[in-house]
Backbone as CSV, one residue per row, in Angstrom:
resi,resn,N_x,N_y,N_z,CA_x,CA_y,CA_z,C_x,C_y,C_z
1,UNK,-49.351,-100.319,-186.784,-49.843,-101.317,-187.729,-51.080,-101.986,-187.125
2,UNK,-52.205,-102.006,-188.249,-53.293,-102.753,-187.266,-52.943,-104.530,-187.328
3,UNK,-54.162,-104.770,-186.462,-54.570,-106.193,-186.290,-54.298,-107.248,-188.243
4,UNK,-55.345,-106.113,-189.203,-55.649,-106.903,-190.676,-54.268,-106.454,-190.792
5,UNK,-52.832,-105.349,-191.053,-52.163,-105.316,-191.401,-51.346,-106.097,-191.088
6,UNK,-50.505,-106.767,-189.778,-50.150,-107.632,-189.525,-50.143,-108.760,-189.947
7,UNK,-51.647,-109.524,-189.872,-52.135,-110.962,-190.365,-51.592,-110.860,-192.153
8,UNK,-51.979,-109.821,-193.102,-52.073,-110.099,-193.829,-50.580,-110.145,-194.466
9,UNK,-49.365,-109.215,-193.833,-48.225,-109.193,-194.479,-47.614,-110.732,-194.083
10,UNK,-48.178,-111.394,-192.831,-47.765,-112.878,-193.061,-48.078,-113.981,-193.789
11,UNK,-49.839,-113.807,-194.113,-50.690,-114.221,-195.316,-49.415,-114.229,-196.629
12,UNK,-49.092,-112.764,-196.696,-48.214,-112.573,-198.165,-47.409,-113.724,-197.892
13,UNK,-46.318,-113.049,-197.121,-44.986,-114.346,-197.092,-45.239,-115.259,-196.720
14,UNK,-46.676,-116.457,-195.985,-46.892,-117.481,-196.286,-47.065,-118.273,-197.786
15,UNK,-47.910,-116.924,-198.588,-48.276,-117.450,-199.720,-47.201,-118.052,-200.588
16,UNK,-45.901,-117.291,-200.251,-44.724,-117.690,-201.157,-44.519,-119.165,-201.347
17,UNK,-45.043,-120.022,-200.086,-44.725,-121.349,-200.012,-46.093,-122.495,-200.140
18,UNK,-47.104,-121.450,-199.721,-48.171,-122.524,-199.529,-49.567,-121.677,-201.198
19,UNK,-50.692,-122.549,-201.161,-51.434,-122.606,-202.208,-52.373,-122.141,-201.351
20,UNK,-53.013,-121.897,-200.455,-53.679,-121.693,-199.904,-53.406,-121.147,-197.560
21,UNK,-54.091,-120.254,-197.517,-53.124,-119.496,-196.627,-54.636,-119.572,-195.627
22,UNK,-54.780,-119.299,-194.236,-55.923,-118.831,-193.331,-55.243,-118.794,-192.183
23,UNK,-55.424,-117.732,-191.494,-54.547,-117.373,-190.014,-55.859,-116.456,-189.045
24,UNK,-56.042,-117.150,-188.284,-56.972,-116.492,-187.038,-56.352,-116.149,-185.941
25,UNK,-56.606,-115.073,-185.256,-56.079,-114.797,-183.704,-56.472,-114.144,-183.027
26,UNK,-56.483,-114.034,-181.721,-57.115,-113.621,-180.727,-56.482,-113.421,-179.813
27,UNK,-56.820,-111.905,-178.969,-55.926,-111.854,-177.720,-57.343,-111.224,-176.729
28,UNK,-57.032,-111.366,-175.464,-57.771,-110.643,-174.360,-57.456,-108.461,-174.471
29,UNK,-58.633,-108.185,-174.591,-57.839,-106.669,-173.715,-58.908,-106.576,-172.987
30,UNK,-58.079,-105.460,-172.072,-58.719,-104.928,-170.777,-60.315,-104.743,-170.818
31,UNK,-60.128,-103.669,-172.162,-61.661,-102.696,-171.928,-62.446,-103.304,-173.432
32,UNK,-62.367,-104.147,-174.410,-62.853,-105.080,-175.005,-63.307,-106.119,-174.978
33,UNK,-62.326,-106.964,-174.220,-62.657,-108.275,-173.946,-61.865,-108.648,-174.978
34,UNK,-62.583,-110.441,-175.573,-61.648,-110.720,-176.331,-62.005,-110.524,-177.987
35,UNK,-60.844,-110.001,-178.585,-60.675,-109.271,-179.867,-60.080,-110.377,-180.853
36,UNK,-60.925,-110.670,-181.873,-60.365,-111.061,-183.028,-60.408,-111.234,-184.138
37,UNK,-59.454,-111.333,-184.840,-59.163,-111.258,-186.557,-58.955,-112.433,-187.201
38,UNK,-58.590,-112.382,-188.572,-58.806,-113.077,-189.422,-58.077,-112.489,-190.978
39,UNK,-57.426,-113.505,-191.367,-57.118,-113.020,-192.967,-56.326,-114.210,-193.555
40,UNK,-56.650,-114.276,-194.851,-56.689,-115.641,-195.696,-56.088,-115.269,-197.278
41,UNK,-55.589,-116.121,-198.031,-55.756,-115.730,-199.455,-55.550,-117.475,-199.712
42,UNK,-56.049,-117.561,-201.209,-55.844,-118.852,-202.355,-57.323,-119.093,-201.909
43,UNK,-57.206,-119.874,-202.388,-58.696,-120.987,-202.640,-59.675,-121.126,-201.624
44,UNK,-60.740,-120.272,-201.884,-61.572,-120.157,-200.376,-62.072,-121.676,-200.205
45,UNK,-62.184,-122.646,-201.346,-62.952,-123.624,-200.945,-61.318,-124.656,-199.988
46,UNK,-60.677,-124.196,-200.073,-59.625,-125.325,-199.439,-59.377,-124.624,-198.323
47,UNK,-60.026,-123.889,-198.149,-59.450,-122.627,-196.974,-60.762,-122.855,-195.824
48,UNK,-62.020,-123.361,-196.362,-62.851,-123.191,-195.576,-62.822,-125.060,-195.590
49,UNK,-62.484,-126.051,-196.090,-62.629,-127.159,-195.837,-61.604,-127.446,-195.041
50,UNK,-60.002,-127.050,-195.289,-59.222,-127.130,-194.054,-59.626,-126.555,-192.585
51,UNK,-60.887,-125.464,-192.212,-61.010,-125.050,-191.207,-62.097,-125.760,-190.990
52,UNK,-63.073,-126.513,-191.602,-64.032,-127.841,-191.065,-62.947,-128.959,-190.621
53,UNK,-62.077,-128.880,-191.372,-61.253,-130.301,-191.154,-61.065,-130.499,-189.344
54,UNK,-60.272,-129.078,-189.186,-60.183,-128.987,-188.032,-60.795,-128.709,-186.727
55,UNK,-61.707,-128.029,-187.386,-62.516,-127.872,-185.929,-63.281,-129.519,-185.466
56,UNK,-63.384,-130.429,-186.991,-63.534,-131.917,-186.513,-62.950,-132.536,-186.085
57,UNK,-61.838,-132.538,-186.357,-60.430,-132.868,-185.410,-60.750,-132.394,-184.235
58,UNK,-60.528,-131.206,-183.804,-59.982,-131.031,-182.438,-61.401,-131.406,-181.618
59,UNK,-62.825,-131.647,-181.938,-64.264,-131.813,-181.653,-64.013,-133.352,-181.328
60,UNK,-63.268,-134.092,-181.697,-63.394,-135.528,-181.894,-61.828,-135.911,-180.550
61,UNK,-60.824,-134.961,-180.974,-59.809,-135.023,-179.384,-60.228,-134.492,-178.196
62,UNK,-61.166,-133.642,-178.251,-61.792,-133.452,-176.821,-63.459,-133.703,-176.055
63,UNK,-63.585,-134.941,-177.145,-64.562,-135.634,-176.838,-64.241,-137.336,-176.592
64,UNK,-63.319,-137.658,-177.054,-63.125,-138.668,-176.704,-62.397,-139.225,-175.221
């Protein structure tokens, strides 16, 4: 199973509960470096304002 197949069969069974879904991840390999994915469904605009939300969040806990 790849990397998008994975993310996205949890995307599905997230969707069952939520309106809007976005899951990122990343791992180290050897002869790549570090590798990562991405996969989302519902409302790109709540999908991309929850991921501003946060990267201001966590910008604002490790600056203070």
């Amino acid at each position: 199973m790849t990397d998008q197949e994975i993310l996205q069969k949890h995307v599905d069974a997230l969707m069952e509960h939520f309106d809007s879904i976005q899951i990122f991840g990343t791992r180290h390999e050897q002869e790549a470096g570090t590798v990562n994915s991405h996969a989302g469904d519902g409302n790109l605009f709540a999908r991309f304002g929850q991921a501003v939300m946060f990267v201001e969040m966590e910008k604002k806990r490790f600056t203070e």
